[in-house]
N, C-alpha and C positions, 0 to 999 in steps of 0.2 A: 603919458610918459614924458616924463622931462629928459631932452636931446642931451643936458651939458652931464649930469648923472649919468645917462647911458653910454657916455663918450667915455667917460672918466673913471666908470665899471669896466669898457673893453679894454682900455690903457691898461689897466693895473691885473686883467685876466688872464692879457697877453704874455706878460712876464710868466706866469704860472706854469709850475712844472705840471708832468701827468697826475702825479699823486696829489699834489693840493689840489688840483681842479675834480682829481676824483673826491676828496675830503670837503671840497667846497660843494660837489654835487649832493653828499650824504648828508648834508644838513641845506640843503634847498628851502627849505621849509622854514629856515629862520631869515629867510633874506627878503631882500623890498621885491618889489615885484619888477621896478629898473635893473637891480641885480640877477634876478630872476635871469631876463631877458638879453642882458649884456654875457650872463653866463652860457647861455643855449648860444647864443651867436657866437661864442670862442671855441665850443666847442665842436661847435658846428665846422670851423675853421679851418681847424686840426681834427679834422675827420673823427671823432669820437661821438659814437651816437647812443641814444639811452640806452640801449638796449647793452651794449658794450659795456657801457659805466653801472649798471643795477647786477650785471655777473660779477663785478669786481667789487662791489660797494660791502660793507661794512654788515656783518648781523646785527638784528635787531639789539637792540639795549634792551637792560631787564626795564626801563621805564613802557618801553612797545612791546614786551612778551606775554605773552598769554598768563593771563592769573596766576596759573599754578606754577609756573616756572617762575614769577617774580618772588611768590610765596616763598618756592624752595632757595632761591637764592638769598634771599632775606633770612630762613631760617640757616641758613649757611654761615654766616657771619655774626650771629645775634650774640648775642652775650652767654646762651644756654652752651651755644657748639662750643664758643673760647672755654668755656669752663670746663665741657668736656675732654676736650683735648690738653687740657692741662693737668685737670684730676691722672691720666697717664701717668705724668709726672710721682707721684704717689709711691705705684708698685716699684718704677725705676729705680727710685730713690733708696727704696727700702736696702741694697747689699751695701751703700754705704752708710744709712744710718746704724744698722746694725754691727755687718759683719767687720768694719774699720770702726767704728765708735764702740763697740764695750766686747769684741773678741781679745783688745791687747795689741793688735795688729802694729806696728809702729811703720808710719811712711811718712814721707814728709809732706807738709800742708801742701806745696803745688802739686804731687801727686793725687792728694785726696780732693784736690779742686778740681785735677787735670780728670776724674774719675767720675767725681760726681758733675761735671760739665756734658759727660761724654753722654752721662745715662739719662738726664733731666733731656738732652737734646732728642735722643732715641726714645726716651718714653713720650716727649712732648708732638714726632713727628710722626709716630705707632697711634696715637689719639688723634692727629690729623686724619690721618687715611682712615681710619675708624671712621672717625666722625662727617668727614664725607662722604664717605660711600653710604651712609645712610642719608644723608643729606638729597643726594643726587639720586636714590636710588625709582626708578620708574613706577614699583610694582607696589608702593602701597602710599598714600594719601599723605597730605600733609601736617591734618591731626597725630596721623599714625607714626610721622616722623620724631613729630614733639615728643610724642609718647616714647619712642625707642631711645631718642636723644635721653629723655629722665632717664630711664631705667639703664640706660650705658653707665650714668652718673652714677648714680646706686650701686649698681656693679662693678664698676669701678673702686668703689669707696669700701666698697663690703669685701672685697677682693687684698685688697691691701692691708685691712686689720684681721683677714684670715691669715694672709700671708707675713704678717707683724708680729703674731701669736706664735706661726711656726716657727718663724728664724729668731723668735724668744727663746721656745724653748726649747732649741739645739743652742742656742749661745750662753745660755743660765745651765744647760748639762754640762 
C-alpha cells in the first residue's frame, strides 16, 4: 500500500457526502485497492458500515442480471419493439387520413396538425404499454416474446388496412 495515495484517498473521502460515498461504494470494484481501503477507513469514520450501505446500494444493472432479464431488456428496446410501438401510429392516424382528407371536412391546417399530433401521440404511447407489457411479461420465454412482438406487428398492420377499407367505404357512400 502506498502511504501518500492512501492519505490523499482519505483527504478527498472526507469531503464526501453520504450519497457519493454510497455511489463510490456501488462501484468498489472499479477502484485500486489504496481506494479500496482509504474508502472502508471513511466510512468506517462516519459510522457506516457495509451492511448499512449494500440495503441502500443501487439494483443490479442489466450487465449483472441474470440472462433472462438482460434478454428481456435488450428485447425491450431493439429496434423490433420501436417499430412496434410505432406501427400504433397507423390505426390513429387513419380518422385524419380519412375522415379530414377526402369527407370535405374544412378546418384549418393547425387544427388538423393540432389533431393529428394528438392521435400519433396516443397511438404511439397505446404501442408503448403494448409493447411492454409483453416485453416484461414473466409467464412466457424469450423466444415467445420475439414471437408475440412479430405477430403484434402483423396485427397491427393487418388491423389498419381492415380498418382503411371500412372508413373507405363509408366515406366513398
Amino acid at each position: 500500500m502506498d502511504q501518500k495515495n492512501f492519505m490523499s484517498f482519505i483527504t478527498r473521502y472526507r469531503e464526501f457526502d453520504g450519497d457519493e460515498l454510497l455511489e463510490l461504494h456501488n462501484r468498489r470494484d472499479t477502484l485500486t485497492e489504496d481506494a479500496i481501503l482509504a474508502l472502508d477507513a471513511v466510512l468506517q469514520e462516519k459510522g457506516l458500515s457495509k451492511d448499512i450501505l449494500s440495503r441502500y446500494s443501487e439494483t443490479p444493472s442489466v450487465e449483472t442480471a441474470p440472462p433472462d432479464v438482460k434478454r428481456t431488456t435488450q428485447l425491450s428496446q431493439s429496434f423490433l419493439a420501436r417499430v412496434c410501438q410505432a406501427a400504433f401510429i397507423l390505426p390513429a392516424w387513419l380518422p385524419v387520413q380519412h375522415v379530414v382528407g377526402r369527407s370535405g371536412i374544412q378546418i384549418g391546417g393547425i387544427w388538423a396538425g393540432l389533431l393529428a399530433g394528438v392521435l400519433i401521440f396516443v397511438g404511439y404511447r397505446i404501442g408503448q404499454k403494448v409493447t411492454q407489457s409483453i416485453c416484461v411479461s414473466d409467464n412466457i420465454g424469450y423466444q415467445k416474446k420475439k414471437i408475440a412482438l412479430w405477430l403484434l406487428l402483423v396485427g397491427v398492420v393487418f388491423l389498419y388496412f381492415i380498418l382503411y377499407g371500412i372508413a373507405d367505404s363509408f366515406v366513398a357512400s
